[in-house]
N, C-alpha and C positions, 0 to 999 in steps of 0.2 A: 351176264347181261341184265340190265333193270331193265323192267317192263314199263311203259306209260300208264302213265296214271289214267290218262284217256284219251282215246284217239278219236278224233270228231272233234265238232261243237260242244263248248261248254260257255253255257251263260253267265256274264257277269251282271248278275239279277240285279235289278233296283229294288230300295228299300222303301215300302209304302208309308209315308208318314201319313198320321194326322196330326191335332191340335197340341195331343198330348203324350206322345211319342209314335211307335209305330204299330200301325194296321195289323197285327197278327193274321185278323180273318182273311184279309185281298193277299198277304204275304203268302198264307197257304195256299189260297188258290192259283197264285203266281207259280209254286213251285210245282202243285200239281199239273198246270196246264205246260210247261216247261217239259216234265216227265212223260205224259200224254202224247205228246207232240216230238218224241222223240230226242231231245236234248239229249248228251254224253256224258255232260261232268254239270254241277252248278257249281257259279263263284258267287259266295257274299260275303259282304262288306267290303269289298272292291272299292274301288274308283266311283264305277257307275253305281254303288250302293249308296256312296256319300259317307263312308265312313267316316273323312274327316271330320265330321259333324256330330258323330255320334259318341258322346262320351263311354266309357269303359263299359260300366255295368247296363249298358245299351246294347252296346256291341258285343259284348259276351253274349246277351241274352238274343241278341239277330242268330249267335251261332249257334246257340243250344237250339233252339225254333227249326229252324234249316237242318239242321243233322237228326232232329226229331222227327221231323215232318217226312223226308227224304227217306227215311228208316233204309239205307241202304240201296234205293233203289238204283240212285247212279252215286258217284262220289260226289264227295263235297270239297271244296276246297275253301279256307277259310282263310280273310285276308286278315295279317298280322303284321304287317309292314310299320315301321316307325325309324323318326330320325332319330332316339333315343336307344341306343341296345341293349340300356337293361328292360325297357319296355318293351320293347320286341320281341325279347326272351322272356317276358313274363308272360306277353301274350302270346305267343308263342305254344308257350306250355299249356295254356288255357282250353287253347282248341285243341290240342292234343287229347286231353281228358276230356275235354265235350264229343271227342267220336270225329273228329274230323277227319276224311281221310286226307288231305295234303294243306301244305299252308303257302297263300301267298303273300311273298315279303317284299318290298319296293326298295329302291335305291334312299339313303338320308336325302330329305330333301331341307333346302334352310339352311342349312348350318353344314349341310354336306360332306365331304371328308376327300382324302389321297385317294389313289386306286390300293395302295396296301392297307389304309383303313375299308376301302367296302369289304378286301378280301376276307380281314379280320372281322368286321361285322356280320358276316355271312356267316362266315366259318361257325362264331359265337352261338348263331342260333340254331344253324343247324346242331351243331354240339349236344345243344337244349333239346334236343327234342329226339327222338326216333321214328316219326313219320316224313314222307318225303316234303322236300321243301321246293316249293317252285318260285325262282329270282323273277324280279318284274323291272325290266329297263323300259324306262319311258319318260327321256331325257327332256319333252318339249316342257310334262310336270315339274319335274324334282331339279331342272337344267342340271345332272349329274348321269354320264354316262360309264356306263359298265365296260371296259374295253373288255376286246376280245381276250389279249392276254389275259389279262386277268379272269372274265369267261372262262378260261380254259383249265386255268388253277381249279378255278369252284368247282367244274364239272368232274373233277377228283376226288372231290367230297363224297361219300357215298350216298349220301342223303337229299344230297343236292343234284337235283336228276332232271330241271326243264327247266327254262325261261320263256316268259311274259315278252316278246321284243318287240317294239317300235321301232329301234332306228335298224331302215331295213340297209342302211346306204354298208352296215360292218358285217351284214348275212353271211357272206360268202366268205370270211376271213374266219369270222367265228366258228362255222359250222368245219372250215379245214382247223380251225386248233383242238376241238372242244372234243372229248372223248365222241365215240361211236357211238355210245346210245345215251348221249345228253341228249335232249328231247327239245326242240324248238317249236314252240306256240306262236303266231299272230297274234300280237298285241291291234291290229287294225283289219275291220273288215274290207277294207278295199284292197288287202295285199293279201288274201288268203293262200289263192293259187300261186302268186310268185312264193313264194313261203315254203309249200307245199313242193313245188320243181325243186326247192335245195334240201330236200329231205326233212321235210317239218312234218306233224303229225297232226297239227289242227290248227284253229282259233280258240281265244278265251275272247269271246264277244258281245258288243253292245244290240246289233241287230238283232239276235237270236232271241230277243226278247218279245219280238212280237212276230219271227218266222223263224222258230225253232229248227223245225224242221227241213226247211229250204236252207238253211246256214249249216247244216251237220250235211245235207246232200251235194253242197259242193266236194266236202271235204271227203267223205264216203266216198263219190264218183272218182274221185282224183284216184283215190289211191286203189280202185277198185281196178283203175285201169284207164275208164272214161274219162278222158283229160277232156275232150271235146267239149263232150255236157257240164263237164266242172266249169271251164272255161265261158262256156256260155252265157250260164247261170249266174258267175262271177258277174260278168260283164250287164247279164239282165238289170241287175241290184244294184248296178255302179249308182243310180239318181236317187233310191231307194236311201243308201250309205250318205251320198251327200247331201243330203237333207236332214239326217240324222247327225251332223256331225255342221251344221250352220252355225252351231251357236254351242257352249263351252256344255259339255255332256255331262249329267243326261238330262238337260235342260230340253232340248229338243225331242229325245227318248219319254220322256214322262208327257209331252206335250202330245205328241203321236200316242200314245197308249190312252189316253182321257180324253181323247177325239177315237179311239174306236171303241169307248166305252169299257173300259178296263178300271177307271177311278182308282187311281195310283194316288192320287194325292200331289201334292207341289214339293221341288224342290226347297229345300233348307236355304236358310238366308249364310252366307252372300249371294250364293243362287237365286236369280231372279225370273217371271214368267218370260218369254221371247218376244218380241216386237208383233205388231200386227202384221208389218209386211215376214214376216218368219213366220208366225200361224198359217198365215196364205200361203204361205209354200209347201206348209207341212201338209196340208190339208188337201190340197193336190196331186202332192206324190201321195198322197195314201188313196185316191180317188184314183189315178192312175194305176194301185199294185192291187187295187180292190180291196183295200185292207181297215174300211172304214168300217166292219163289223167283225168282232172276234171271231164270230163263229163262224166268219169266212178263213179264217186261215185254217 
């Protein structure tokens, strides 16, 4: 049986820019307040990191920082995804030797491929590498989804041991093909607990960023037993989520974090600030969760 890389919340951290690349000093204290606050796993250079944006010897250097900084204290998981598969497997290997403990890889997007090309793409970098690989389906990005068949092949892989899923509408088909202890993540904070009933074992999440630890005690409560409070809890955060997710992420996420005083800095261009009527909203639900001062969380 493989064991999970981590069971709980794991943040898909964002990446603090400034003028002239990125923040090192707020980066650390992002990852320590993360750890502090009880977090499971960190993701960088994810999605919500922007790693599109960030050329190679960027993104290398986001992952040496993070597996430094982290010294072990929770895993890391390092995003390595490309529509390219020998750059996937280069990077790939990168974070391997940076200390990473798992990597996450995205579906090709652009230029996309068959379902026996992801299978083959997968396969490719798992191959590369000997630390566990976590797949990232999330079809609304890449419009390229991972069917479950094919799910089911990869989670044969030895190495290949979790998936990142959004589309929750193939849960139930995936989780009956996909071996025993493939390991299924929430790709979405608003579907933690439905997730979690078909035997999932966390989130990789955008919230957790700034309620670390109220986003690993759904998932905690869940499997502890307390469906109830999970459920709850879930449903407290529903306004909290959709405020977070108004506007194309983590455009909204970095807007909330520098309204409670966290000075992340601004999204990367084509990333733009949010409208005025979108600040007013953020600004509200963060008035409403009490979350306009860090040191309230």
């Amino acid at each position: 049986m493989r064991d999970p890389i981590f069971t709980g919340a794991g943040t898909a951290i964002i990446t603090p820019f400034e003028e002239n690349g990125i923040n090192y000093r707020k980066f650390g204290e992002l990852i320590d307040f993360q750890i502090d606050n009880g977090i499971d796993a960190i993701v960088v250079c994810g999605t919500t990191g922007e790693a599109s944006t960030m050329p190679d010897e960027e993104h290398k250097a986001a992952i040496d920082f993070a597996v430094r900084k982290t010294g072990k204290r929770v895993p890391v998981i390092a995003g390595a995804g490309s529509n390219d598969t020998k750059h996937a497997i280069d990077l790939s290997r990168y974070c391997q030797d940076a200390g990473a403990d798992a990597i996450l890889s995205v579906t090709p997007y652009y230029n996309k491929t068959s379902q026996e090309g992801l299978y083959r793409h997968f396969k490719s970098i798992a191959d590369s590498v000997d630390i566990p690989v976590i797949l990232y389906n999330v079809p609304s990005r890449t419009a390229l989804n991972i069917e479950p068949s094919t799910l089911a092949r990869l989670s044969e892989i030895e190495n290949i041991v979790a998936v990142k899923e959004c589309n929750f509408s193939q849960m139930l088909e995936s989780r009956a093909l996909c071996r025993s202890d493939f390991v299924f993540y929430s790709g979405e904070d608003g579907c933690i607990v439905p997730l979690l009933s078909l035997g999932g074992k966390g989130v990789i999440s955008v919230m957790s960023n700034i309620i670390p630890a109220q986003t690993s005690k759904i998932v905690k409560d869940y499997l502890k037993g307390n469906t109830k409070e999970s459920m709850e809890l879930q449903i407290k955060l529903g306004d909290l989520i959709r405020a977070l997710f108004c506007d194309v992420n983590p455009i909204p996420l970095k807007e909330a974090m520098n309204l409670m005083g966290m000075d992340v800095g601004l999204c990367r261009a084509p990333l733009v600030e949010m409208s005025l009527s979108g600040k007013e909203r953020m600004k509200k639900t963060l008035i409403k969760y009490d979350l306009l001062q860090g040191d309230k969380l």
